[in-house]
C-alpha positions as CSV (number, residue, x, y, z in Angstrom):
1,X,-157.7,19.9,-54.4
2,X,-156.9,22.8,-52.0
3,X,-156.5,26.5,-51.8
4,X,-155.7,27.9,-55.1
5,X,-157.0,25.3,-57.4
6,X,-160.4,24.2,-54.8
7,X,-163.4,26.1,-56.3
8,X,-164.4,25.5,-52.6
9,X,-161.6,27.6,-51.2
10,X,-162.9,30.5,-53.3
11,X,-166.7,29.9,-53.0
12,X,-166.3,30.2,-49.0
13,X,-163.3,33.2,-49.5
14,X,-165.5,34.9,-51.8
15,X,-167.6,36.6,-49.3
16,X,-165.1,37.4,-46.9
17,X,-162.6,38.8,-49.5
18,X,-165.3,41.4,-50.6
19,X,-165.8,41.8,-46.7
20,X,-161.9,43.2,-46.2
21,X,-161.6,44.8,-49.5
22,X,-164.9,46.9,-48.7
23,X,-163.7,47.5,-44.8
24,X,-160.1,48.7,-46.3
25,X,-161.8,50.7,-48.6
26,X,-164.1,52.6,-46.1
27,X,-161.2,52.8,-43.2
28,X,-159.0,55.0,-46.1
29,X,-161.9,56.5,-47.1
30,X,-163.0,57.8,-43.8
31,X,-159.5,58.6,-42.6
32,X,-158.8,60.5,-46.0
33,X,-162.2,62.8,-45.3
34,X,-162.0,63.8,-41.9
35,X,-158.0,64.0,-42.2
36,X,-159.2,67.2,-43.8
37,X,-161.1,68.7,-41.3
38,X,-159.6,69.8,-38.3
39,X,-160.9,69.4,-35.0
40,X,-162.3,72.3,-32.8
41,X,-159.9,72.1,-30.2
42,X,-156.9,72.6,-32.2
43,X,-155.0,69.9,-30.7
44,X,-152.4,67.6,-32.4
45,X,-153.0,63.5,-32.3
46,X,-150.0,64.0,-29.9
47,X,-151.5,66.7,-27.6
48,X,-154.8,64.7,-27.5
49,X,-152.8,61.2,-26.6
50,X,-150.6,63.1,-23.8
51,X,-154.2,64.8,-22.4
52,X,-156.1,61.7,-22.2
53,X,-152.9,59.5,-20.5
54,X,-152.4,62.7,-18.1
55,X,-156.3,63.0,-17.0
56,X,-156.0,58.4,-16.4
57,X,-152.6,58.9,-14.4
58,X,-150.9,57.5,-16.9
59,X,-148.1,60.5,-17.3
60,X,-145.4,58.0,-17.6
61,X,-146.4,56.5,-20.8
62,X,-145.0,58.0,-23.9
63,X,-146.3,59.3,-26.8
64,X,-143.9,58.9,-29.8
65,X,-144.0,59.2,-33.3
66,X,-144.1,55.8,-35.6
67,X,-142.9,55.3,-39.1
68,X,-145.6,54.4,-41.9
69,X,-148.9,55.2,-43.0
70,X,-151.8,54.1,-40.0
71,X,-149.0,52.6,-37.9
72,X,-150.4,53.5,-35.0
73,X,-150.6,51.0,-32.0
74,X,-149.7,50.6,-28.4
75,X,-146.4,49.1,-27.3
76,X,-147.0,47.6,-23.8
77,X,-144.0,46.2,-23.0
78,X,-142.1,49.9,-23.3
79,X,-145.5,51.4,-22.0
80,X,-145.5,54.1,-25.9
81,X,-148.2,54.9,-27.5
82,X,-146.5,55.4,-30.9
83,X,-149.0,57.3,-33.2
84,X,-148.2,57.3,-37.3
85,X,-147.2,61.2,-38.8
86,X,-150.5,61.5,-40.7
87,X,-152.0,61.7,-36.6
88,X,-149.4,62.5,-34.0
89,X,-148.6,65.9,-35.7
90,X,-152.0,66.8,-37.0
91,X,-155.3,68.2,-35.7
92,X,-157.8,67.1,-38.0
93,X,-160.6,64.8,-36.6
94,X,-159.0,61.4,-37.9
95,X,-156.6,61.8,-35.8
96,X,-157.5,62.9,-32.8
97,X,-160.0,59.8,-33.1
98,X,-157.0,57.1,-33.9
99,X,-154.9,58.8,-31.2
100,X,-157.7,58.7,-28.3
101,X,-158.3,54.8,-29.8
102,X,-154.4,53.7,-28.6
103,X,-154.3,55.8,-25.8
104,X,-157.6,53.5,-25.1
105,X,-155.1,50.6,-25.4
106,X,-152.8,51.9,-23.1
107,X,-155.5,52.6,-20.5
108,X,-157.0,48.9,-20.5
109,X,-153.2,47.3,-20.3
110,X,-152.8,49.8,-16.7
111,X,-156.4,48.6,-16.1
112,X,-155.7,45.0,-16.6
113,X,-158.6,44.4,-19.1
114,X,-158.9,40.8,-19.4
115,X,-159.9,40.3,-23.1
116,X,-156.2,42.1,-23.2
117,X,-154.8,40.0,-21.1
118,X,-155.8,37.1,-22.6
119,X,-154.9,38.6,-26.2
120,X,-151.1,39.4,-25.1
121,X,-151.1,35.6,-23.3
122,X,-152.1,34.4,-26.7
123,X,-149.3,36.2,-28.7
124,X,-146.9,33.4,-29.1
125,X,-149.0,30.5,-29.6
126,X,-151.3,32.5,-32.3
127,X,-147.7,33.4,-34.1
128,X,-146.7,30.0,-34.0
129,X,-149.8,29.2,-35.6
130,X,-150.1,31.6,-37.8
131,X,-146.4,31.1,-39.3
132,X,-146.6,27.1,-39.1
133,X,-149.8,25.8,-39.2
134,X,-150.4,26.3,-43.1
135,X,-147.4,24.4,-44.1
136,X,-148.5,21.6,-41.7
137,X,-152.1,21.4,-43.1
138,X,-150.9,21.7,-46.8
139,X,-148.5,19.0,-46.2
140,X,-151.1,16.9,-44.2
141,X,-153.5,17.3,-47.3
142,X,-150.9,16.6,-50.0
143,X,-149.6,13.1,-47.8
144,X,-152.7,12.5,-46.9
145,X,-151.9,12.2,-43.3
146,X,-155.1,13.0,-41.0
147,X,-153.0,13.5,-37.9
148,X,-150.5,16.5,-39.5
149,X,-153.5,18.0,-40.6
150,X,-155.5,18.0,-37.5
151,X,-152.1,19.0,-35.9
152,X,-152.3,22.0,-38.3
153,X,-155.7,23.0,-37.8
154,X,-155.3,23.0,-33.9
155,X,-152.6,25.6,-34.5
156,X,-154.8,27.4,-36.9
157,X,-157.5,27.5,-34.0
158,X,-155.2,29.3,-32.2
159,X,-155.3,32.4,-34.7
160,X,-158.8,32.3,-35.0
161,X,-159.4,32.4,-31.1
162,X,-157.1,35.3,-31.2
163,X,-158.6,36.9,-33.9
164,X,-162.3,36.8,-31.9
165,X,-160.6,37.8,-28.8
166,X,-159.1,41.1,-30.6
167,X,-162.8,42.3,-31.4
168,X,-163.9,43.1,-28.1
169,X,-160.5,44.8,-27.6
170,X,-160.7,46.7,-29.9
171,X,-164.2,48.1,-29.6
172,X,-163.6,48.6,-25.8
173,X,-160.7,50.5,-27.0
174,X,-163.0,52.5,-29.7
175,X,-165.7,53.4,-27.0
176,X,-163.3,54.5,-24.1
177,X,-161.9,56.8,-26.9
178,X,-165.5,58.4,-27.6
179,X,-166.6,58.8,-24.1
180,X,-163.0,60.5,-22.9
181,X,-163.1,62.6,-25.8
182,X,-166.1,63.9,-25.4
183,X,-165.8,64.3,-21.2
184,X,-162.3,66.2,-21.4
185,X,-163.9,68.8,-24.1
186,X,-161.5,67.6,-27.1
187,X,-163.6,67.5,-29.5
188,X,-167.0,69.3,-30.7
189,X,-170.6,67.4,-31.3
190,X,-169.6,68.3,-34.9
191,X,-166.2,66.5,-34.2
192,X,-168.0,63.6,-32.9
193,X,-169.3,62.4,-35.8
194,X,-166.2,62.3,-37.6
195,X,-164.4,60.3,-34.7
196,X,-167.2,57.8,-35.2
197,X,-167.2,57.3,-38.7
198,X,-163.0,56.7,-38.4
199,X,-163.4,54.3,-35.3
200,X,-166.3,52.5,-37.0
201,X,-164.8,51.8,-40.2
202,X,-161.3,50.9,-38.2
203,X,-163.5,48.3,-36.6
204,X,-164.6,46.6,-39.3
205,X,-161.5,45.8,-40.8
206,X,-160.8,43.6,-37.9
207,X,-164.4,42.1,-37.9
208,X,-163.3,41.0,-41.3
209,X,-159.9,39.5,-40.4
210,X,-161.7,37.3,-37.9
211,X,-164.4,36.3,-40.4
212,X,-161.6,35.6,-42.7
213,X,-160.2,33.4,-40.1
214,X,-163.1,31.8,-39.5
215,X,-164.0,31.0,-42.6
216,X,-160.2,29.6,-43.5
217,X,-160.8,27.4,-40.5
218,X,-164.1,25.8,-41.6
219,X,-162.6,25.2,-45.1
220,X,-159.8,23.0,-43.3
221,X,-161.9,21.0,-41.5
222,X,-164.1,20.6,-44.8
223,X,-161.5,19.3,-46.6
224,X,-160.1,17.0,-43.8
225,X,-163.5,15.5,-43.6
226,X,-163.8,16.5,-40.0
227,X,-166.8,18.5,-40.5
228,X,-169.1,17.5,-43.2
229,X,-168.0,14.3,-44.1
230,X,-165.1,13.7,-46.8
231,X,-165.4,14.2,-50.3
């Protein structure tokens, strides 16, 4: 039995599936609250991106708006920061906080920040993995062919070493975006707060997405009596 119909599958998911709903819960519930309060400064998610790029040398990246509710992310092949309406035209604390966080991004990719590096390298191979490895495990499984399966689970390794890799990119991204914040005067003490609360609870939706990963992995070998022994 696998996935759906395991008991095992949900016993080891359990955990980690209360993990994202709880870190999805707090990341909308932090944005929500301090999407209300506006910052001290005044400045729009926008304003803030375009000061922090401008004080790094970084005038010729872009700040644009994206479509979608926390779209927000760093495009470094056009060198954009596209920030999400609910931050690039507002000034509340939320988003000054998610706007400094991509502009963070942007920073380490002119920096050549090697766990960002190594995350873009990985790109392709984690996408294969991602797209193709379930089918191939699944289909090991249900033939009961060890090979496909190991074949699967190698490509599933893949997303899971690009999930861990993403963690210190994104705090490194979170931090840079606290201390520049605070250095250019773009936020109060009061302000502060807020911006950590946001960041923090940002973070931990991706600390659950790798323990998910993790945890999907470790089920796979289970089940393909690599680690364990078979059942």
């Amino acid at each position: 039995m696998f996935l759906g119909i395991d008991p095992l599958y949900w016993m080891m998911m359990a955990p980690v599936l209360l993990l994202s709903a709880f870190a999805s819960f707090r990341v909308k519930s932090a944005f929500n609250k301090y999407s209300k309060r506006a910052n001290r400064s005044g400045l729009t998610g926008a304003k803030v991106a375009e000061a922090i790029l401008r004080r790094n040398g970084l005038s010729h990246v872009e700040v644009k708006e994206a479509r979608g509710f926390l779209s927000d992310h760093y495009d470094p092949r056009k060198k954009v920061v596209k920030l999400s309406p609910n931050v690039f035209g507002s000034n509340s604390v939320a988003a000054v906080g998610v706007a400094a966080h991509e502009t963070g991004h942007a920073i380490q990719h002119d920096k050549a920040y090697g766990p960002l590096k190594l995350r873009n390298m990985m790109v392709p191979v984690a996408s294969i993995g991602s797209n193709l490895s379930w089918i191939i495990i699944v289909g090991g499984l249900f033939l009961d062919m060890l090979g496909l399966v190991k074949i699967g689970i190698a490509l599933f390794s893949a997303v899971v070493l690009f999930q861990l890799i993403t963690l210190p990119v994104e705090f490194n991204a979170s931090s840079r975006a606290k201390k520049m914040l605070q250095e250019y005067g773009l936020v109060s003490q009061e302000d502060v707060r807020g911006v950590n609360s946001v960041l923090s609870a940002a973070a931990m939706t991706y600390v659950a997405a790798a323990a998910s990963a993790i945890m999907t992995l470790l089920y796979f070998l289970i089940r393909a009596g690599i680690l364990g022994g078979d059942d």
